[in-house]
C-alpha positions as CSV (number, residue, x, y, z in Angstrom):
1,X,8.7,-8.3,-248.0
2,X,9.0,-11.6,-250.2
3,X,8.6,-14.7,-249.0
4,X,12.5,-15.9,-249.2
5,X,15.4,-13.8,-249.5
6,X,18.1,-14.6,-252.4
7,X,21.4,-14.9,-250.5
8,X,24.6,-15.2,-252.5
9,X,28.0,-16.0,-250.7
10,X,30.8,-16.6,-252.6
11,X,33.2,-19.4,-251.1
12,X,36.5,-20.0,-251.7
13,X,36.5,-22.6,-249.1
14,X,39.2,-21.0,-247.1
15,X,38.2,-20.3,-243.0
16,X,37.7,-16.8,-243.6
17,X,34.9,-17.4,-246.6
18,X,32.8,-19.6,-244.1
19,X,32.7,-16.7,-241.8
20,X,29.8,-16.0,-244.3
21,X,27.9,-18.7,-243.6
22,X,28.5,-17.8,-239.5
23,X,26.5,-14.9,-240.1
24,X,24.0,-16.2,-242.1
25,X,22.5,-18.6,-239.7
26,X,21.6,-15.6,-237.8
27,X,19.6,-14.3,-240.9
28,X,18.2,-17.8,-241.8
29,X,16.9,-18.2,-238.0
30,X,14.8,-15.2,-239.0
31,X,13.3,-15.9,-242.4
32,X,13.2,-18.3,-245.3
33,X,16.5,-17.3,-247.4
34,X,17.8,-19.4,-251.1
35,X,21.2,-19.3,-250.6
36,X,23.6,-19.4,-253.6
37,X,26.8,-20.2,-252.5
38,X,29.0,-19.6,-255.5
39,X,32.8,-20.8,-256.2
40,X,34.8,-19.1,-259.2
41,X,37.7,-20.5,-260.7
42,X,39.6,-17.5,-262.0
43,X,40.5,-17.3,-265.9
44,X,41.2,-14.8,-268.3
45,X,38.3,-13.3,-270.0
46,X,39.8,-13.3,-273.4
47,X,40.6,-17.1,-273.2
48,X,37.1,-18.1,-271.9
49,X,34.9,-19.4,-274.6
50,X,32.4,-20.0,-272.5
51,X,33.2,-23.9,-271.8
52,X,36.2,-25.6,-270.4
53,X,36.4,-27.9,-273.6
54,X,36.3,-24.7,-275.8
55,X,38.3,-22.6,-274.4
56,X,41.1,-23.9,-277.0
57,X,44.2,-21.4,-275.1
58,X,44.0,-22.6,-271.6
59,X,44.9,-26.2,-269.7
60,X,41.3,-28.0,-269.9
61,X,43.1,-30.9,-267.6
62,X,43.7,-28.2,-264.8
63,X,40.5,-26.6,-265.0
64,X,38.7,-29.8,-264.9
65,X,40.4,-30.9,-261.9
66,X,39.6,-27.3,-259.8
67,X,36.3,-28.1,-261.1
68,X,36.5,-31.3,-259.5
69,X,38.1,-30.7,-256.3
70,X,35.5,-27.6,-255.7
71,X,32.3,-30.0,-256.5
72,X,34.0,-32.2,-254.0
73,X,34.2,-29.3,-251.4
74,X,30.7,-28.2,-251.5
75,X,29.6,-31.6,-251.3
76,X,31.7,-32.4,-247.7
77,X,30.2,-29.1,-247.1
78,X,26.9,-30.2,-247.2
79,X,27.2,-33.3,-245.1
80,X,28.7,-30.1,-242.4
81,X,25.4,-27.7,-242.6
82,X,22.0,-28.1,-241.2
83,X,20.7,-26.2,-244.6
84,X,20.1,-26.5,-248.4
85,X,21.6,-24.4,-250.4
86,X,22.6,-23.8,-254.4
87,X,26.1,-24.6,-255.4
88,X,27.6,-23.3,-258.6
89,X,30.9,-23.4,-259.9
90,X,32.3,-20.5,-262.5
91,X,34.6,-19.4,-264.9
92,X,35.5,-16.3,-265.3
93,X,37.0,-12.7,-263.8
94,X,36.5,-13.3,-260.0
95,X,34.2,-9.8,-259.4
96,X,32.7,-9.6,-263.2
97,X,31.7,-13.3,-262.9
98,X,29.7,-12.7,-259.4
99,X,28.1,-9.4,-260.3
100,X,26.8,-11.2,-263.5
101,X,25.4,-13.9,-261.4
102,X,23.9,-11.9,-259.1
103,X,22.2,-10.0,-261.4
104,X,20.6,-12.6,-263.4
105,X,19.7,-14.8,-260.4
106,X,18.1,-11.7,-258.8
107,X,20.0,-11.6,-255.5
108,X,18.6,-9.7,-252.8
109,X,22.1,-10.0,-250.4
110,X,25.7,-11.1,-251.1
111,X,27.5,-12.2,-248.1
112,X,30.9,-12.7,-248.2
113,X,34.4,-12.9,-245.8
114,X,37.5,-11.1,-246.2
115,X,40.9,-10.9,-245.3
116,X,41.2,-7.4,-246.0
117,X,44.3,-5.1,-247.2
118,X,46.6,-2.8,-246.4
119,X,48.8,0.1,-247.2
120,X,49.6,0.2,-251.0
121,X,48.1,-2.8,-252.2
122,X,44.4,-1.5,-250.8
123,X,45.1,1.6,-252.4
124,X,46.1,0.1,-255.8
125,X,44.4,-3.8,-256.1
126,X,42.5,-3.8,-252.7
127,X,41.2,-7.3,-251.3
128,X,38.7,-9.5,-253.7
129,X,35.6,-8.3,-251.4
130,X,36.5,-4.3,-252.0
131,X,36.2,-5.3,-255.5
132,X,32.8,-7.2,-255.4
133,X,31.3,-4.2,-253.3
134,X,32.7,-1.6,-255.9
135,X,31.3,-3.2,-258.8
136,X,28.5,-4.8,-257.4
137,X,24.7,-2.7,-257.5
138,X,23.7,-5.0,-254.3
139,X,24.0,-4.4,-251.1
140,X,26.9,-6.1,-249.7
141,X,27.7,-7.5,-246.0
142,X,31.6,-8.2,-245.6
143,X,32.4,-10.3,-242.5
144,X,36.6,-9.1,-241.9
145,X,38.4,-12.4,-240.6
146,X,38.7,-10.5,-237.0
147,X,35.6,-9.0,-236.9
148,X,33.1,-10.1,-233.9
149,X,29.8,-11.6,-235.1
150,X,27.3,-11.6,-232.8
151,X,23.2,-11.7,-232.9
152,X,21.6,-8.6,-234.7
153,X,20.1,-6.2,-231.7
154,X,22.0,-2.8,-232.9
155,X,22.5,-1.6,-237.0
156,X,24.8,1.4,-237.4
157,X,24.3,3.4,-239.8
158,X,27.3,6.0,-241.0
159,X,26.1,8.6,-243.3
160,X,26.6,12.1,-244.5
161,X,23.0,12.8,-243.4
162,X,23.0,15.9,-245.6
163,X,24.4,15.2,-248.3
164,X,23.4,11.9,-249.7
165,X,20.4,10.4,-251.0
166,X,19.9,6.9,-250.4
167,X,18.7,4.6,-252.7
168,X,14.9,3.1,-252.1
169,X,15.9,-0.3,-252.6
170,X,18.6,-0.2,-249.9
171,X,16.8,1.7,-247.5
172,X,14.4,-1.0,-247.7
173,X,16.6,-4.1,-247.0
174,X,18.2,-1.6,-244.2
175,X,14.7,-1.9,-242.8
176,X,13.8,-5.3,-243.2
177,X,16.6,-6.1,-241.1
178,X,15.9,-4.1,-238.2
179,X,12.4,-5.5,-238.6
180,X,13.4,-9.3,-238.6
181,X,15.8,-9.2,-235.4
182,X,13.6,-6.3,-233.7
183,X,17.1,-4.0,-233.4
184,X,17.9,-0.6,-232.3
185,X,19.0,1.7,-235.2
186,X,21.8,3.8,-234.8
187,X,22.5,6.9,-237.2
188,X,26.2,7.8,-236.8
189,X,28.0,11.0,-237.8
190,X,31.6,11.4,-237.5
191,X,32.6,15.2,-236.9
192,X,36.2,16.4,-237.8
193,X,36.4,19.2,-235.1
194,X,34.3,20.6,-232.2
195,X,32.3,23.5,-233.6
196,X,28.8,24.0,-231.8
197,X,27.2,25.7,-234.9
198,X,28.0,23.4,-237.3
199,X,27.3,20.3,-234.7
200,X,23.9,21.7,-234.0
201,X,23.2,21.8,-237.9
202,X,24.7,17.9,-238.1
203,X,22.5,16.8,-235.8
204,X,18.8,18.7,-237.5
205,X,20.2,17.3,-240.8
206,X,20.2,13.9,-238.9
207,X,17.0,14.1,-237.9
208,X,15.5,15.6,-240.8
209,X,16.6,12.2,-242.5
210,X,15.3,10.0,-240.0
211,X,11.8,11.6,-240.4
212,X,12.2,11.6,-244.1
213,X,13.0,8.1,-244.3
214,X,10.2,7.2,-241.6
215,X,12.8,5.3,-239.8
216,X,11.6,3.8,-236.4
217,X,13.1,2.9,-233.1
218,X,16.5,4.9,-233.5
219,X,19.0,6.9,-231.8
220,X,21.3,10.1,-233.0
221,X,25.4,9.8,-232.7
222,X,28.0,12.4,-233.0
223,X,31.7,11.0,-232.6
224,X,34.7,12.9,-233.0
225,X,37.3,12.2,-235.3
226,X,39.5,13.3,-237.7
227,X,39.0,10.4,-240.4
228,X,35.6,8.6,-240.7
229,X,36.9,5.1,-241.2
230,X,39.0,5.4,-237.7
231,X,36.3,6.8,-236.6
232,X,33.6,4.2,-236.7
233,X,36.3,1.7,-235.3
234,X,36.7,3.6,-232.3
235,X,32.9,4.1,-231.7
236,X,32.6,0.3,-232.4
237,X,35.2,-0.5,-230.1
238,X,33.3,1.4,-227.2
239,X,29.9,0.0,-228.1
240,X,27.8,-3.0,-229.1
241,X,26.9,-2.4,-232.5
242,X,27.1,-5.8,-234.4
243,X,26.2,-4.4,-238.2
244,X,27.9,-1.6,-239.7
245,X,25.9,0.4,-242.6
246,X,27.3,2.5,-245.1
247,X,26.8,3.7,-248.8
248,X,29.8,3.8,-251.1
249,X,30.0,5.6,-254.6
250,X,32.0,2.9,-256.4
251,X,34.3,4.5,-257.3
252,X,36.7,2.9,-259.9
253,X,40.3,3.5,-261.5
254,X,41.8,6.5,-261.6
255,X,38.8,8.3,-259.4
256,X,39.4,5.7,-256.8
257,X,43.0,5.7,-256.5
258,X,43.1,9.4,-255.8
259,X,39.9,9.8,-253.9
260,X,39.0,6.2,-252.5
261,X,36.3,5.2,-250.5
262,X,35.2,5.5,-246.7
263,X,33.6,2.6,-247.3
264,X,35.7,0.1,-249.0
265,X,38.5,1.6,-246.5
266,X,35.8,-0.2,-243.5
267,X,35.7,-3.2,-245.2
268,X,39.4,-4.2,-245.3
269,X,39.6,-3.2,-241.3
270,X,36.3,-3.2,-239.8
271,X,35.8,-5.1,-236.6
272,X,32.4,-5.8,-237.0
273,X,30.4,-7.1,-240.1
274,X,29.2,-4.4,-242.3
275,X,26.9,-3.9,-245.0
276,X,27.4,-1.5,-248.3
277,X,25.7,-0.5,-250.8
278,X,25.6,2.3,-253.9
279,X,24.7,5.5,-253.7
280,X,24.2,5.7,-257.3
């Protein structure tokens, strides 16, 4: 494992984007983490030369005073936390912008709140942390303003356990979790309709990827539903799980307004934090 995590959570300093930093303190009680915490200050791509001063099209007074007012936030914000941390401030597409960072500061984690979506407007725009976990390659943990965040002891893990393989780098931060808070895994299946045949077959292919995987200290779940996302709220509602898992495709445009994604479905209405990441 290395020494310190990178942790990136972008901040918009509204409530809801601090419920990032909630959940970090449980992390950073743990182990050493750099945090990043990143602010954008949206602008059209085309405009953007790369400077506020030469970006000839757009209003340099208004962009240096959001540049001013957010350097003044993360300062009172660090006067408020008992932890160091990275601020940046950006230009630039709110979801091309971060991925960017992330990749070239090497990010291990991005941590970030939501106030999710609904009906059309997921389906068509979604909220601004669907589109950092369908264009970002790095695991993502989502904290929904009404989810419950509580200490680490049980990780959920929804998969198709047949189906998918799951990237080695995930699989690997999926562990290093369960090792640093000591928790119970749990490997979650949602079934559509009782048949015994095809449950039996669920539940080898579930072990068959726990042994595969070399996954320790973990326990197999069948839970019946007819949609996966209502699914794992209901299971979550009857148990103590307090990290959701899942993989996600990224699926974009067209592909994703027909088809769309279990996952990015969970993170507009999940009640308790979860954590994505690509499955290629």
């Amino acid at each position: 494992m290395k020494d310190k995590l990178n942790v990136m959570v972008p901040v918009d300093f509204t409530p809801v984007s601090y419920r990032a930093i909630e959940f970090l303190a449980f992390l950073m009680d743990k182990t050493p983490i750099n945090t990043h915490l990143v602010h954008v200050i949206e602008v059209n791509s085309a405009e953007w030369a790369g400077s506020v001063d030469a970006s000839e099209t757009l209003n340099k007074g208004e962009l240096k005073q959001k540049q001013q007012l957010a350097g003044q936030k993360f300062a009172e914000l660090k006067q408020h936390v008992d932890f160091s941390f990275t601020s940046e401030v950006l230009f630039g597409g709110l979801t091309t912008t971060l991925a960017t960072y992330a990749n070239t500061k090497s990010i291990d984690l991005v941590i970030m709140g939501t106030d999710g979506a609904d009906g059309w407007l997921e389906k068509v725009s979604g909220s601004e942390a669907q589109h950092v976990v369908r264009y970002t390659n790095i695991p993502v943990i989502t904290i929904h303003k009404d989810a419950a965040i509580t200490p680490i002891q049980n990780l959920l893990w929804v998969a198709d356990f047949e189906a998918e393989k799951q990237p080695e780098q995930s699989v690997a931060t999926i562990k290093i979790l369960q090792q640093l808070f000591n928790a119970k895994l749990h490997l979650l299946q949602i079934v559509d309709k009782e048949d015994k045949t095809k449950i039996q077959q669920m539940k080898h292919n579930m072990q068959d990827f726990a042994e595969q995987l070399n996954l320790q200290n973990y326990d197999l779940h069948l839970h019946h539903n007819y949609k996966v996302p209502a699914g794992v709220r209901s299971f979550n509602e009857v148990s103590e799980m307090d990290l959701v898992l899942i993989g996600t495709h990224g699926r974009k445009g067209i592909s994703h307004l027909f088809y769309g994604s279990v996952a990015e479905t969970l993170v507009n209405h999940c009640i308790r934090p979860l954590m994505t990441y690509h499955l290629n």
